[in-house]
N, C-alpha and C positions, 0 to 999 in steps of 0.2 A: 651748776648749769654751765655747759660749754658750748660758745656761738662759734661758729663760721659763718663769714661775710663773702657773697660772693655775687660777681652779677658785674661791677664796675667795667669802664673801656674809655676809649677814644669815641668819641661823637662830635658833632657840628651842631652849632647852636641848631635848635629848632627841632632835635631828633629827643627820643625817648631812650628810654633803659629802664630795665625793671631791678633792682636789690633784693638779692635771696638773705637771709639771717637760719642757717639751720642752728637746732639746739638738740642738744642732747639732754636723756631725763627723761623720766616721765611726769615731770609736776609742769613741763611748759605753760600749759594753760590758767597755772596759779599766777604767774609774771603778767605785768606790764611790760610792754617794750617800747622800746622807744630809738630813732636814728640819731643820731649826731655830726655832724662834720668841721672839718678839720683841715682851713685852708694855708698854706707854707705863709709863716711870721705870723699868723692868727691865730686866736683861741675858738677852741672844741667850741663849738654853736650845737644850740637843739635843733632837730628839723623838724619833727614828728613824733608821737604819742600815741599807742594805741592800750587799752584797757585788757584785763588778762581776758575778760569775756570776749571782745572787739566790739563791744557796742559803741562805744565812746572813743571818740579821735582827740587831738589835737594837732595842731600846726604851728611852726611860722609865720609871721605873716609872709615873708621873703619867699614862700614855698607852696601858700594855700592858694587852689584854685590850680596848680601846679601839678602838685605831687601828691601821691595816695598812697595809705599807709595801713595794711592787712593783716592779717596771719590767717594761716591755717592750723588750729590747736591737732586737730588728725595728724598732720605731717610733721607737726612740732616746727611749723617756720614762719618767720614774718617774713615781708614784703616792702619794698618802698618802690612806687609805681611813679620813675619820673617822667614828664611831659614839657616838652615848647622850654626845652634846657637850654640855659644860657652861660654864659662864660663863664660869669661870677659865680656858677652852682662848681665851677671845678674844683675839687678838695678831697682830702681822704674820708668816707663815711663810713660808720661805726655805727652795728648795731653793738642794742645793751638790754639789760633786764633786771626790773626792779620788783623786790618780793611787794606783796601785795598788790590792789587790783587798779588802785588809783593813778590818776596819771600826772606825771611829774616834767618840768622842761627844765630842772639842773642837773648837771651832768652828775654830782656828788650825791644824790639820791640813786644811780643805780648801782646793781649790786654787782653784774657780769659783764662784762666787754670781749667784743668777738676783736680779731685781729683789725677791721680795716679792708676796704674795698676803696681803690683811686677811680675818683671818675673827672674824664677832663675832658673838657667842652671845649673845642676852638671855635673861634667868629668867621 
């Protein structure tokens, strides 16, 4: 499976942005996926989980109530739906995809990593 991340920008606190994740394949809808980010001197954090079905989410806490995390199995893409973005969410975000359906928040259980999308929040 091959991701591209794309969707990242420049915003001001309080503004939204949506994270596209395409995949190539056609087994997408056997993966879990999941976001991660990746702030300068920081270690890759989870941000979101979603199940290969999309029944079942997971979050952060740093992020839940925030951010929403989708796919479309038809289109082969996930989603990460940010909201009320704040500074501290500025970092490079990565989607990933891990085989089987269950959902995981360490970054070493997934199997695919798309390049990276920057997003940066000013105050």
């Amino acid at each position: 499976v091959q991701l591209q991340a794309s969707g990242g920008g420049l915003v001001q606190a309080g503004d939204s942005l949506r994270l596209s994740c395409a995949a190539s394949g056609r087994t997408f809808s056997s993966y879990a996926m999941g976001w991660f980010r990746q702030a300068p001197g920081k270690e890759r954090e989870f941000v979101a989980s979603i199940s290969a079905s999309g029944g079942a989410t997971l979050y952060a806490a740093s992020v839940k109530g925030r951010f929403t995390i989708s796919r479309d199995n038809a289109k082969n893409t996930a989603y990460l739906q940010m909201n009320s973005l704040k500074p501290e969410d500025t970092a490079v975000y990565y989607c990933a995809a891990k085989t089987g359906s269950y959902l995981s928040t360490g970054p070493g259980l997934y199997d695919y990593w798309g390049q990276g999308t920057l997003v940066t929040v000013s105050s």
